[in-house]
C-alpha atoms as a printed R data frame, in Angstrom:
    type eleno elety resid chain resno       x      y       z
1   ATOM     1    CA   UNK     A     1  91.570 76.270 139.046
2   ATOM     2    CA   UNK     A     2  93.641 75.037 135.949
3   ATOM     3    CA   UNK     A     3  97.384 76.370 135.983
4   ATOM     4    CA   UNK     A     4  99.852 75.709 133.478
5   ATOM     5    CA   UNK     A     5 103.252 77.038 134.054
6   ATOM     6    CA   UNK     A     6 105.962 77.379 132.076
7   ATOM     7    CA   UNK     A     7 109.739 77.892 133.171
8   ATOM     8    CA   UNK     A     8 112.957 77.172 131.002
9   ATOM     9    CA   UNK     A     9 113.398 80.291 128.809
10  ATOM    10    CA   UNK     A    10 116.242 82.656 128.873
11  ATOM    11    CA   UNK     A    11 119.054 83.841 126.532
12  ATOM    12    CA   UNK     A    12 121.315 81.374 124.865
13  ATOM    13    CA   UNK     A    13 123.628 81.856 121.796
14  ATOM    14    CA   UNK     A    14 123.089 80.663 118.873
15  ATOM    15    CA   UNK     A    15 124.033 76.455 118.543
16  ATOM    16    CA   UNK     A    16 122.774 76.319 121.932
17  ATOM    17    CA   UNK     A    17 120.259 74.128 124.272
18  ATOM    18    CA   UNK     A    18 117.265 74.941 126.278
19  ATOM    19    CA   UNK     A    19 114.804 72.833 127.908
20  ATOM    20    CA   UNK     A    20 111.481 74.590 128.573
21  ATOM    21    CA   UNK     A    21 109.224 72.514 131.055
22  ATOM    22    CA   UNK     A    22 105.214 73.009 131.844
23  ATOM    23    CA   UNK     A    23 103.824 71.870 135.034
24  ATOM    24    CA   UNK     A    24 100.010 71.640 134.691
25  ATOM    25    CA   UNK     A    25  97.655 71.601 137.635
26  ATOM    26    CA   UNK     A    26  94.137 71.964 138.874
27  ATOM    27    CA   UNK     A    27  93.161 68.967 136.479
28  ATOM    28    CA   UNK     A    28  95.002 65.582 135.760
29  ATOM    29    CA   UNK     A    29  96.261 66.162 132.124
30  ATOM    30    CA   UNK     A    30  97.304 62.714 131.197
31  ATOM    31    CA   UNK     A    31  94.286 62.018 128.934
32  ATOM    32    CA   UNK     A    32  94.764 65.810 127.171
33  ATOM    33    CA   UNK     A    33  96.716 66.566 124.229
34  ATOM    34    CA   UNK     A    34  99.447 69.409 125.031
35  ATOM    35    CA   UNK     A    35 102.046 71.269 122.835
36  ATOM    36    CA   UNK     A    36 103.573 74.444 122.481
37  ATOM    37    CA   UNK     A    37 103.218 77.377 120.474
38  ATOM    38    CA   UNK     A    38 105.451 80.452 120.376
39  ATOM    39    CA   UNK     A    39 105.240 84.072 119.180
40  ATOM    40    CA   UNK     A    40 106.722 87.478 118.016
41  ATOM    41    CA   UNK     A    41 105.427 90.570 118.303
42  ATOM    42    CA   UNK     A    42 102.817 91.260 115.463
43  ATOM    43    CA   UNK     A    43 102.796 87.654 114.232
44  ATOM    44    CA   UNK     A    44 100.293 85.149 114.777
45  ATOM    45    CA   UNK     A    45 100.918 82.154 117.637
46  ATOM    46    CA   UNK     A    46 102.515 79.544 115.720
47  ATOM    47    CA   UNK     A    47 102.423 75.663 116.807
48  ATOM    48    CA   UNK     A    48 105.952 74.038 117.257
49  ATOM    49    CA   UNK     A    49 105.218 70.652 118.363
50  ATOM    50    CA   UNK     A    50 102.272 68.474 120.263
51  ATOM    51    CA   UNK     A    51 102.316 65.362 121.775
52  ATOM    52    CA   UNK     A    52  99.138 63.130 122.640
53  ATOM    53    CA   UNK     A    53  98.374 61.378 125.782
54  ATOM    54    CA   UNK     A    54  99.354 58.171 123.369
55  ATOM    55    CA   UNK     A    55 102.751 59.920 122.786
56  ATOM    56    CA   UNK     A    56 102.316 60.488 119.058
57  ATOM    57    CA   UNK     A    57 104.570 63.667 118.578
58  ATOM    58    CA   UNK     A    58 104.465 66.401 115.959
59  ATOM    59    CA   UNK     A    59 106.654 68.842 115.097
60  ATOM    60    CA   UNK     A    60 106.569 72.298 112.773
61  ATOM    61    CA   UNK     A    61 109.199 71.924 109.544
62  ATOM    62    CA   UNK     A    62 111.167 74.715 111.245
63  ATOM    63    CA   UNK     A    63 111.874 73.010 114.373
64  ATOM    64    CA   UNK     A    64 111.875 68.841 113.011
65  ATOM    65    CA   UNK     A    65 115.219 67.428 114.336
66  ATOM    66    CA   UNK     A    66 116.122 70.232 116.419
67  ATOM    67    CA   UNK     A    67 113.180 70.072 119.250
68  ATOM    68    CA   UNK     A    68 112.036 67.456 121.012
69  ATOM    69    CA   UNK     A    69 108.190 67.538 122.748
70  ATOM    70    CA   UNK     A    70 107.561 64.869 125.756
71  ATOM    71    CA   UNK     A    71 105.679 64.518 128.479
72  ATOM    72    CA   UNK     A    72 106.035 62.732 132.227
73  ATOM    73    CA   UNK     A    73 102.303 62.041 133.480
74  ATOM    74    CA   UNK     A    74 102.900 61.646 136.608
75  ATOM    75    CA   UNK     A    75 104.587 64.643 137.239
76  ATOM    76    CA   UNK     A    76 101.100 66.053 135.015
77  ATOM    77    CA   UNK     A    77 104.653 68.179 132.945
78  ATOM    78    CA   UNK     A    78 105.354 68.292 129.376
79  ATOM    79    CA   UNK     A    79 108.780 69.443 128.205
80  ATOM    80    CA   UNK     A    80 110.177 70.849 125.127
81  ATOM    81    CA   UNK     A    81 113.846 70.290 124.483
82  ATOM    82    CA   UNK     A    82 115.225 72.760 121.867
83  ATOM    83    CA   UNK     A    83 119.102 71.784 120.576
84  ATOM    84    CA   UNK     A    84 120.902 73.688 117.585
85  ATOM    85    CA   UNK     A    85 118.800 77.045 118.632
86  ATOM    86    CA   UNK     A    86 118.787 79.753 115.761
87  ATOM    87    CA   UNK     A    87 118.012 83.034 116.051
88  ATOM    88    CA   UNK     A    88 114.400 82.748 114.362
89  ATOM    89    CA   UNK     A    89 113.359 81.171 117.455
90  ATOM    90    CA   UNK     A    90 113.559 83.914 119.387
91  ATOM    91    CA   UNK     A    91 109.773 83.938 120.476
92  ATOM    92    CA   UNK     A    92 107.612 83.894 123.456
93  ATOM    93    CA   UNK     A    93 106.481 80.221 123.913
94  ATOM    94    CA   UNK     A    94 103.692 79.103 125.108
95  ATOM    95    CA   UNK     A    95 102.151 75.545 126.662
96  ATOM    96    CA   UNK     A    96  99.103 74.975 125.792
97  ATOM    97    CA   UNK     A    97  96.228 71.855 126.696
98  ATOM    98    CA   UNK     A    98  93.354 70.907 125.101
99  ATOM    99    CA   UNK     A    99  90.846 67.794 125.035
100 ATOM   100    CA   UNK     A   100  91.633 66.949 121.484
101 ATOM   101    CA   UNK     A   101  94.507 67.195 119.271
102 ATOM   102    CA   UNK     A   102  92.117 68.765 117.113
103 ATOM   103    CA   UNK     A   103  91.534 71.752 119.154
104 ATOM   104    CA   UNK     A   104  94.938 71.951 119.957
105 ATOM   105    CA   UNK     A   105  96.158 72.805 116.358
106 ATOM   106    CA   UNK     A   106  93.158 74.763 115.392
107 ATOM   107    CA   UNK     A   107  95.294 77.928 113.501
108 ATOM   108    CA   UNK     A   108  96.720 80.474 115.799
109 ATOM   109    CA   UNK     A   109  95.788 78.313 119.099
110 ATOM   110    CA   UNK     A   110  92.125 80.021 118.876
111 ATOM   111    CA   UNK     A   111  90.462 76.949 119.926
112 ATOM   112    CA   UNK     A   112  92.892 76.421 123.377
113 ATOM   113    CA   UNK     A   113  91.320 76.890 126.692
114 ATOM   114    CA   UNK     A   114  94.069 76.365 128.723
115 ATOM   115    CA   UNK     A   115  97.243 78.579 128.222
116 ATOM   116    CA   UNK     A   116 100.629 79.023 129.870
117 ATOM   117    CA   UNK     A   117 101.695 82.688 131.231
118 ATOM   118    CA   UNK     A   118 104.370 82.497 128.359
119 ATOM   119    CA   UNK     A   119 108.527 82.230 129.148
120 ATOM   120    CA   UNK     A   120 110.926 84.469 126.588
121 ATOM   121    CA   UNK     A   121 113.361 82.773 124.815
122 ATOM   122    CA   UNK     A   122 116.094 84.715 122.829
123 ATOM   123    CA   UNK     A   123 118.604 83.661 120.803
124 ATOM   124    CA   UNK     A   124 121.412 85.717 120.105
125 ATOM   125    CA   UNK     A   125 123.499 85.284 116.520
């Protein structure tokens, strides 16, 4: 069974660092793309940053040069390291894996298969 699991949120003022981390298993992921999304209640999922299994990164305009997206194949984890946190990101984020980048960033995630439970993050002003 494929498991991806998310830990990392919490609260943090804003200005501040977190490090959200996604430990996949049931499958090697190395060849997958993976990235995050994140959501508020009523809104749509909304992608924040992929990374292939060649390491090409990309990143929403409201996160570029605050969050960083990598992954460590052999631990099978991908990380997302959020500096300079406002509090607009206050969202539930998710990890999510797909075959293809392509699926990945279909709108809203509808294309994923494989979804993390979701970790809060809140950022107080």
């Amino acid at each position: 069974q494929v498991q991806l699991v998310e830990s990392g949120g919490g609260l943090v003022q804003a200005g501040g660092s977190l490090r959200l981390s996604c430990a996949a298993s049931g499958r090697t992921f190395s060849s997958y793309a993976m990235g995050w999304y994140r959501q508020t209640p009523g809104k749509e999922r909304e992608l924040v940053a992929t990374i292939t299994s060649g390491g090409t990164t990309y990143y929403a305009d409201s996160v570029r040069g605050r969050f960083t997206i990598s992954r460590d194949t052999a631990k099978n984890t991908v990380y997302l390291h959020m500096n300079s946190l406002k509090p607009e990101d206050t969202a539930v984020y998710y990890c999510a894996a797909e075959a293809t980048l392509e699926r990945l960033i279909t709108a809203g995630g509808v294309d994923v298969r494989y979804w993390g439970q979701g970790t809060q993050v809140t950022v107080s002003s």
